[in-house]
N, C-alpha and C positions, 0 to 999 in steps of 0.2 A: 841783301837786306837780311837774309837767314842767318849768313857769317854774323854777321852783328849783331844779331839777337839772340845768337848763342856766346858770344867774344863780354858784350858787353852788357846784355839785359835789355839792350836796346837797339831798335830798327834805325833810326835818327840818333843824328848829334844834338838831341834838342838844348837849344840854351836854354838861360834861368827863367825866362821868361814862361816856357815853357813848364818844368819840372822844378823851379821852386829855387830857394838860395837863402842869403842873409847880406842883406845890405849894410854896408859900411861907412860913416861918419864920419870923415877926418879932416878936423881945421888944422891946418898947417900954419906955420910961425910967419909966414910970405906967401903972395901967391903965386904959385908955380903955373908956368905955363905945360899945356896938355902934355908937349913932346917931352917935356922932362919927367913929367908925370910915365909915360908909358916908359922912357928909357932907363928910370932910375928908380921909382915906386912898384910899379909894375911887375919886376922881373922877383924881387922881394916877397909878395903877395903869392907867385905864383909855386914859391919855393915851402910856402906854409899848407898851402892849397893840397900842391902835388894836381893840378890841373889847369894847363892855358886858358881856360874859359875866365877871362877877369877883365869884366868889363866896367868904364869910366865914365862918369856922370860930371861935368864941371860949367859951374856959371862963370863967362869972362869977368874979369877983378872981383871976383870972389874967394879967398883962400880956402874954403870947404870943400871939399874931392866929395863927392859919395862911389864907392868901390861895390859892384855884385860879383859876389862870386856864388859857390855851392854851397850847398848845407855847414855852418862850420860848428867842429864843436864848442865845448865851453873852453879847451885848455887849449883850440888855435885861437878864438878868440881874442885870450888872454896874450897868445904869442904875437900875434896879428897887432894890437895895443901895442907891447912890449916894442917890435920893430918899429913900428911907427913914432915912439918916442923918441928913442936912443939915437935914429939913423936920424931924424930929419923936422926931430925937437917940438912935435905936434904934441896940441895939448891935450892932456891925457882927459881930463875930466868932460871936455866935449866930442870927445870920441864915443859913439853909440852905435848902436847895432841893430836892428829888428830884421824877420825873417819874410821872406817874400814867399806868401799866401801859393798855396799848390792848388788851393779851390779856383785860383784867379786863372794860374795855367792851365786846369783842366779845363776851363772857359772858354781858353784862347784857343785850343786843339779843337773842339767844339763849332768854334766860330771859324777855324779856318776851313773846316772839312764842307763848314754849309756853305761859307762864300762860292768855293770854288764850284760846289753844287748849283745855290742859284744860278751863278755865270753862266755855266753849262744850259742849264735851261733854258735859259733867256735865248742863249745864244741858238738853241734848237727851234722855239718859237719866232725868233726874228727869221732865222731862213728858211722856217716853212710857208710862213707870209709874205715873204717876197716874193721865193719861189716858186709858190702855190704849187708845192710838190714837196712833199713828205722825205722821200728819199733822196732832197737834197741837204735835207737839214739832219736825218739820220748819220748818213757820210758823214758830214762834217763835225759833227758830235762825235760821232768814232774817235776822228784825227786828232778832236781834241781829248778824247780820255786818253789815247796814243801818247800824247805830248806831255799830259800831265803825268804819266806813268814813268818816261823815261826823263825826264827833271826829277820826279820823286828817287830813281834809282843813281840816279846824280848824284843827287845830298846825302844819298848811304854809300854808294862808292868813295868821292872824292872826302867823305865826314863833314859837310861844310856846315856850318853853326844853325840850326834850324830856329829862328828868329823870328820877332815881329816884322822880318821883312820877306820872308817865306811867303805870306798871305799878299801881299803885294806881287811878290816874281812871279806868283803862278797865277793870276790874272791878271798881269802884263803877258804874259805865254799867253792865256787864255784869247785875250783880246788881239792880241798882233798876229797869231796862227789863222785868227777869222778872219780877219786881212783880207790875207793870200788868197784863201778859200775862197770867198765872194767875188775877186777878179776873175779868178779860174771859172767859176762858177757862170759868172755874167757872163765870159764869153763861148762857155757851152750852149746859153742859152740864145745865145746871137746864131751862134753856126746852126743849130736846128733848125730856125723858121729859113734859113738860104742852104742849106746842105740838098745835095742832086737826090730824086731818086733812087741812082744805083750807087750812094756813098752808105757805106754802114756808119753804125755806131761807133763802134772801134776805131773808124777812122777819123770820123768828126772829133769824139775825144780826146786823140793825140793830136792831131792838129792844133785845136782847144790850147791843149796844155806846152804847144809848143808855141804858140804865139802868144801868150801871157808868160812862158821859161825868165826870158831876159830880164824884163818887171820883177819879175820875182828873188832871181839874184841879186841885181841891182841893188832893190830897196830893202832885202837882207843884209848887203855887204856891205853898207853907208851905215844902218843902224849897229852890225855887227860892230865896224871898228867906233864907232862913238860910245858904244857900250865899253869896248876894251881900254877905251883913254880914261873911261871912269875907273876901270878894275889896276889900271898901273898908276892913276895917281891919286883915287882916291882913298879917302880912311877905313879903317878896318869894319865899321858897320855898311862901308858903299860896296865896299868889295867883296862881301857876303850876297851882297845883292847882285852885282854884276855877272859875279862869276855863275852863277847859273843861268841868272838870264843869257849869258853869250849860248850856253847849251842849248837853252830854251829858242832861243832865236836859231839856229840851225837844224835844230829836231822840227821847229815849226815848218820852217821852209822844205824839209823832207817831205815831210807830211802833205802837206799842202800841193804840190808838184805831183808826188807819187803815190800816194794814198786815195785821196778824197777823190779823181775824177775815174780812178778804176773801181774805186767803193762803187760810187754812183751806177756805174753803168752794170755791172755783178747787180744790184737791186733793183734794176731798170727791167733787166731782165730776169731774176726772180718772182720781183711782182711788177707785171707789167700795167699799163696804165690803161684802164679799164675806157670801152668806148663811152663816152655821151648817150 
């Protein structure tokens, strides 16, 4: 993420959505369907640009396209009109442009950083009430800023388009990581009340986590590949989403396995549980 904020200015690949643009208007003389849109308008746009980020707005039988791209100036503009004339005969006079609001982006940054906060939250108070123990809902809060961290370090590694669907993948992470946790969890809290006398903690824990392991792979590796059938056949805004959640769905199940039930017991015995 440092590489990136010295390469480019920026930590994320944030889209327009994010960091602002200029939307683009254009009725074409027919209406073209999406795929020829991206195979044959598209590649045009992105040669005025000098940046793949060009994203397509289209209502079915409607000849209107609306195009986002980046900031443009007055003389791509101009260019941007000019190509869309000459190649593919769109009419010049209802070709418009206005610029996508950076006040709206700075909003949506805003709003994603609180969602993922409330979530957390929530999620801390739901498992100290079940649990009626603090240091179960501690743990699992770790696992989850854990997960959020290495998803976050995803989208700056692999540059993957940081979107209105960001805010969605990382409380889908959120919520499927606590999953895991909660199975693990219920069945630590099963072996305590039947665990021997001379069984330690240590040993009840792995136990725990070895009799929930199976579950755990399992119901990762069904949702993994149904996630990956979305990322190979779906469109370019599913595949933004997918592809980290597949990250996000195997850092969860890390976590979840090897994280949270060694957490617990490291605080278990830190702060021990004071007598009645």
């Amino acid at each position: 993420m440092g590489i990136n904020k010295s390469k480019t200015g920026g930590i994320l690949n944030y889209s327009l959505e994010f960091v602002g643009g200029t939307s683009t208007n254009v009725t074409f003389n027919a209406d073209m369907p999406l795929g020829d849109i991206d195979a044959q308008v598209v590649p045009l746009i992105e040669e005025i640009t000098g940046d793949g980020n060009v994203q397509t707005q289209k209502i079915e039988g409607i000849s209107e396209v609306i195009f986002k791209t980046r900031s443009l100036t007055t003389q791509e503009r101009e260019t941007f009109k000019n190509v869309m004339v000459e190649n593919f005969e769109a009419d010049a006079e209802k070709i418009t442009t206005e610029t996508i609001s950076s006040t709206i982006s700075s909003e949506m940054k805003s709003d994603a950083i609180l969602a993922v906060v409330i979530a957390t939250l929530c999620m801390l108070v739901y498992i100290w009430f079940r649990f009626k123990d603090i240091r179960f809902g501690a743990s699992s809060v770790a696992a989850l800023i854990h997960d959020v961290l290495v998803v976050l370090a995803f989208y700056a590694i692999v540059k993957v388009s940081v979107g209105t669907t960001f805010i969605a993948c990382m409380l889908t992470i959120v919520g499927y990581s606590i999953n895991a946790t909660i199975v693990i969890f219920d069945r630590i809290r099963e072996n305590m009340h039947t665990m021997g006398k001379g069984e330690s903690l240590e040993t009840m824990v792995n136990e725990s986590i070895t009799q929930t392991l199976s579950r755990s792979i399992f119901t990762s590796r069904t949702t993994l590949v149904m996630v990956a059938a979305l990322y190979a056949f779906g469109v370019s805004s599913v595949k933004e989403f997918a592809l980290p959640l597949m990250a996000g769905i195997l850092c969860g199940t890390y976590s979840s396995v090897c994280i949270t039930g060694a957490l617990w017991l490291v605080l278990r015995k830190i702060f021990p549980q004071k007598a009645a």
